[in-house]
FIDRENPA-105025 format. One record per residue (C-alpha): residue number from 0; residue in three letters; y, z, x. Coordinates in nm, 4 decimals, m for minus. Layout:
# FIDRENPA-105025
{rofi:NUM | marmar:ALA | c2:Y | c3:Z | c1:X}
...
***
This chain:
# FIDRENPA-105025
{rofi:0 | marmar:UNK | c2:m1.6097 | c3:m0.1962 | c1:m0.9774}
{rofi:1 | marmar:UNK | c2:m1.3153 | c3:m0.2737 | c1:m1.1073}
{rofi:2 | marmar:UNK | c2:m0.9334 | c3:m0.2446 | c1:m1.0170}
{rofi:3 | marmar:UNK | c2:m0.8841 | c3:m0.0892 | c1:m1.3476}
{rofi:4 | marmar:UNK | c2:m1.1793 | c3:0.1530 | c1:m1.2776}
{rofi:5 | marmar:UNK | c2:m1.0748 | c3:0.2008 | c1:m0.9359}
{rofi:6 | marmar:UNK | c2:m0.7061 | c3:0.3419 | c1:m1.0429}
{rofi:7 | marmar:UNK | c2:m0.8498 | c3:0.5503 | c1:m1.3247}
{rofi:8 | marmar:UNK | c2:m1.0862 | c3:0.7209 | c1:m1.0390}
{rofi:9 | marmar:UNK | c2:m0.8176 | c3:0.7857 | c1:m0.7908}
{rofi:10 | marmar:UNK | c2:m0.6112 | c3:0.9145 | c1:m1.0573}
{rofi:11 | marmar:UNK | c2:m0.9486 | c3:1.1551 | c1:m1.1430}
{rofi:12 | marmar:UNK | c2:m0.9524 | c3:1.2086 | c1:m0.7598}
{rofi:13 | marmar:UNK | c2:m0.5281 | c3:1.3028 | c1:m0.7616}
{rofi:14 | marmar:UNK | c2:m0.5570 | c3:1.5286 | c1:m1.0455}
{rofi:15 | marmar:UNK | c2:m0.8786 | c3:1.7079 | c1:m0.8834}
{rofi:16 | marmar:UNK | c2:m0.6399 | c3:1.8390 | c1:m0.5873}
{rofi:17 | marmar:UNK | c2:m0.3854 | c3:1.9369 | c1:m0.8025}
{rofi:18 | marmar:UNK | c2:m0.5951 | c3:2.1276 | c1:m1.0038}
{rofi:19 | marmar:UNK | c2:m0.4764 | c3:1.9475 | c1:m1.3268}
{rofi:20 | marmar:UNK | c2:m0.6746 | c3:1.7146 | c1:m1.5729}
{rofi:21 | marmar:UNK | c2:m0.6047 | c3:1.3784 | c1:m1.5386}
{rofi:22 | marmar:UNK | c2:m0.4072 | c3:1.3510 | c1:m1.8297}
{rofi:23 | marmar:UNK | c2:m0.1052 | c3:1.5358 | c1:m1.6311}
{rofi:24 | marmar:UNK | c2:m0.1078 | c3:1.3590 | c1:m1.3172}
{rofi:25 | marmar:UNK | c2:m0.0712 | c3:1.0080 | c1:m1.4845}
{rofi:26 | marmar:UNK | c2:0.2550 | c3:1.1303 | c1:m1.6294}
{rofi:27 | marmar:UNK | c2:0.3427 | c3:1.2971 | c1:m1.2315}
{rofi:28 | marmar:UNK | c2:0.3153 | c3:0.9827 | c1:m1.1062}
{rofi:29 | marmar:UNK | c2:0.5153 | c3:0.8602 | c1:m1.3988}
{rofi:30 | marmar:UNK | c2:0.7919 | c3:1.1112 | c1:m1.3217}
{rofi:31 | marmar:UNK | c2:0.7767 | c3:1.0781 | c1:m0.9139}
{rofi:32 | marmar:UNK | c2:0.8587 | c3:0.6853 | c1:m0.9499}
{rofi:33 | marmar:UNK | c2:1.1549 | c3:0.8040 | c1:m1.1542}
{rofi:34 | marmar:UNK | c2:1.2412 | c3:1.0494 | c1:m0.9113}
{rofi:35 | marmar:UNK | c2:1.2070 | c3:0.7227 | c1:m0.6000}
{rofi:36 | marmar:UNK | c2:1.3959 | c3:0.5157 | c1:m0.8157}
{rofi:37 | marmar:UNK | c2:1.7240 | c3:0.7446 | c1:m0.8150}
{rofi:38 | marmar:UNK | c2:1.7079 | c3:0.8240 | c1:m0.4731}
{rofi:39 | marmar:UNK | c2:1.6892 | c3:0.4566 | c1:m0.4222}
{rofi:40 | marmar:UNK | c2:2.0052 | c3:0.3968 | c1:m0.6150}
{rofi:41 | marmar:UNK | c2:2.1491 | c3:0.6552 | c1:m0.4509}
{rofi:42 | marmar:UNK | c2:2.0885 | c3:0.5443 | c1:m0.1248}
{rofi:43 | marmar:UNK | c2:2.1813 | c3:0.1632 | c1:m0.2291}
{rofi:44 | marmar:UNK | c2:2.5182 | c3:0.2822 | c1:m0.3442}
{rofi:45 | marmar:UNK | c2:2.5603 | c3:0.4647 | c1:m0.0679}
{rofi:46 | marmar:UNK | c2:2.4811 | c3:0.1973 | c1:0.1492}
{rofi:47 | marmar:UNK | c2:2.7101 | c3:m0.1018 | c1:0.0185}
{rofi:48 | marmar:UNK | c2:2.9950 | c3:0.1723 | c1:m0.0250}
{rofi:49 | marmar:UNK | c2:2.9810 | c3:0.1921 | c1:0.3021}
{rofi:50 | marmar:UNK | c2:2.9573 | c3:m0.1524 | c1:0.4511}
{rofi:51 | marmar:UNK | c2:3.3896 | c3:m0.2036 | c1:0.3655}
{rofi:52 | marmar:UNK | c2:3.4083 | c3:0.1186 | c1:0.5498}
{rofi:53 | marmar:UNK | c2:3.2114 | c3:m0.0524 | c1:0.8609}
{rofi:54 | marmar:UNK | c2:3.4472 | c3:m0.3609 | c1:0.8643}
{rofi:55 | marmar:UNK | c2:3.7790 | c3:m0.1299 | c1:0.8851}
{rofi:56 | marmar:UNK | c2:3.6084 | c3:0.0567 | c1:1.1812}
{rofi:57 | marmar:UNK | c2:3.5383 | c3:m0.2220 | c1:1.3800}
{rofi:58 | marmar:UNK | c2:3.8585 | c3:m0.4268 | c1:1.3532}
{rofi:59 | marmar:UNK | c2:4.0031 | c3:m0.1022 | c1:1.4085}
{rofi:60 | marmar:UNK | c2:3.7962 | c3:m0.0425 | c1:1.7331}
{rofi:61 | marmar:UNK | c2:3.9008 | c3:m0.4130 | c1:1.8421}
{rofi:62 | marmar:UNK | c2:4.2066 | c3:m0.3728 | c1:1.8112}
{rofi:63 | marmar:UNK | c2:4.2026 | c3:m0.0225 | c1:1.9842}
{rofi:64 | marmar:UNK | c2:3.9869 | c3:m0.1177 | c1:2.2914}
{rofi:65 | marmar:UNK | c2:4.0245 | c3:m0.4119 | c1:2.5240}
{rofi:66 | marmar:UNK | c2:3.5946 | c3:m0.4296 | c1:2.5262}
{rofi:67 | marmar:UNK | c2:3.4228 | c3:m0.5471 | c1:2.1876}
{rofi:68 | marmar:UNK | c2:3.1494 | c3:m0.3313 | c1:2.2979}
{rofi:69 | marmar:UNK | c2:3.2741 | c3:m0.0529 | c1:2.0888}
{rofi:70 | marmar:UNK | c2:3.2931 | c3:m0.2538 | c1:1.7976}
{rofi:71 | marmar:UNK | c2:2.8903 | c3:m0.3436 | c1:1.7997}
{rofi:72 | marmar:UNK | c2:2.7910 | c3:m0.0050 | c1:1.6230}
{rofi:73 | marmar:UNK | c2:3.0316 | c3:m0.0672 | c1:1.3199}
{rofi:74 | marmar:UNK | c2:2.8533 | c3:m0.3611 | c1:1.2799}
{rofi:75 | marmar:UNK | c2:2.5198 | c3:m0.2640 | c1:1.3128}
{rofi:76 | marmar:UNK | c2:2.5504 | c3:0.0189 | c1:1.0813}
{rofi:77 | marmar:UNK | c2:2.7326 | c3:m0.2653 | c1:0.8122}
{rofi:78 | marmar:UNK | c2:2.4875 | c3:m0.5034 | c1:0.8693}
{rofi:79 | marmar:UNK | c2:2.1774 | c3:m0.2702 | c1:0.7990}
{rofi:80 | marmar:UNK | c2:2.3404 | c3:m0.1757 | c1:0.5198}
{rofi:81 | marmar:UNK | c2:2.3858 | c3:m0.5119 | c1:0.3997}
{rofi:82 | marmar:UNK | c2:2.0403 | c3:m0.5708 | c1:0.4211}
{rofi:83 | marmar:UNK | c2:1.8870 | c3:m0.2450 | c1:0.2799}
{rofi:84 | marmar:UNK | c2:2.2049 | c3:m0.1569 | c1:0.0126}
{rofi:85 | marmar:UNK | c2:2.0505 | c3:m0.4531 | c1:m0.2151}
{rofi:86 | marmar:UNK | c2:1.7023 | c3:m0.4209 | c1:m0.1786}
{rofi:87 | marmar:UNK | c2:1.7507 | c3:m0.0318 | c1:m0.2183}
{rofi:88 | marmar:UNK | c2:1.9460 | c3:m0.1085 | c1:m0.5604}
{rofi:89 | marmar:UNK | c2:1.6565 | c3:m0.3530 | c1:m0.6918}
{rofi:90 | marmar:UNK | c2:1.3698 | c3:m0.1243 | c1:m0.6401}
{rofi:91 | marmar:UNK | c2:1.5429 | c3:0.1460 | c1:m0.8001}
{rofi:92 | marmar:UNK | c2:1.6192 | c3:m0.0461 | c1:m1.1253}
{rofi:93 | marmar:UNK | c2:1.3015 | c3:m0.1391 | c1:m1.0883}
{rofi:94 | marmar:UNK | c2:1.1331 | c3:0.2492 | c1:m1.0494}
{rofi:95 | marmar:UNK | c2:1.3623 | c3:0.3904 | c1:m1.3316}
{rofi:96 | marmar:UNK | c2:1.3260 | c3:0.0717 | c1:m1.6019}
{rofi:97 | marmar:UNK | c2:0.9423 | c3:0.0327 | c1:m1.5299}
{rofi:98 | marmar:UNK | c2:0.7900 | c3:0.3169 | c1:m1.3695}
{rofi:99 | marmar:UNK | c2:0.4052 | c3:0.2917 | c1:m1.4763}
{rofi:100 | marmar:UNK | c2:0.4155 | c3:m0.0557 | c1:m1.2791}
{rofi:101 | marmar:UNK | c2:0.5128 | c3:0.0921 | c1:m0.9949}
{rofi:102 | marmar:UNK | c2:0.3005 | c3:0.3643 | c1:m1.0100}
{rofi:103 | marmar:UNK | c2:m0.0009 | c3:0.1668 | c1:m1.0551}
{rofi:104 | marmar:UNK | c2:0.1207 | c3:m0.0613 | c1:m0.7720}
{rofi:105 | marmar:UNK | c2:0.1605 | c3:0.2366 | c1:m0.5787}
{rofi:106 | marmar:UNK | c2:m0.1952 | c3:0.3353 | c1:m0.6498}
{rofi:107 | marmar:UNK | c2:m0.3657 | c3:m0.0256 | c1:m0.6126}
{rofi:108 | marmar:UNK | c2:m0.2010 | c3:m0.0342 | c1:m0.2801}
{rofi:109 | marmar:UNK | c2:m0.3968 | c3:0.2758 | c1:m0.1384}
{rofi:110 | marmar:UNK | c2:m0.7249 | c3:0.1575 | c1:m0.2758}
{rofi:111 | marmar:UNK | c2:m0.6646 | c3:m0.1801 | c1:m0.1432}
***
């Protein structure tokens, strides 16, 4: 069987449980990878908003304490942020400017 018969099946299989032809839960899964990929902008923005906010608390908790201790949560939370913020912003682009790829990649990766 192939891959291509393999999605068109799960999508059968998907549409079953919802109680929906097939035909409408193609176009769900069209419209939930839309959905993921403005939460993930959201959260990307969100995220590298923050990271200046993270570098003011910590030099202002180094400054404030004697121990650098305080300052390691500051930069945990920036660095994380760092990390995710971009990644978060590329697969949200990615969801809302091509969302039948990622829907299909979404589906391949279940069946694999």
């Amino acid at each position: 069987m192939s891959s291509e018969q393999k999605v068109f099946e799960y999508i059968d299989q998907i549409a079953a449980k919802l109680g929906v032809a097939a035909e409408h839960a193609y176009p769900l899964l069209i419209k939930q990878q839309r959905i993921n990929g403005v939460m993930d902008l959201l959260f990307g923005i969100a995220a590298i908003i923050l990271i200046p906010y993270c570098i003011r608390w910590t030099v202002k908790l180094s400054k404030h304490y004697d121990y650098d201790i305080y300052a390691i949560v500051p930069i945990i939370v920036g660095i994380i942020a760092a990390i995710f913020g971009p990644m978060a912003l590329y697969y949200g682009v990615g969801e809302l400017l091509n969302p039948e790829y990622y829907a299909i990649k979404d589906i391949l990766s279940i069946l694999d």
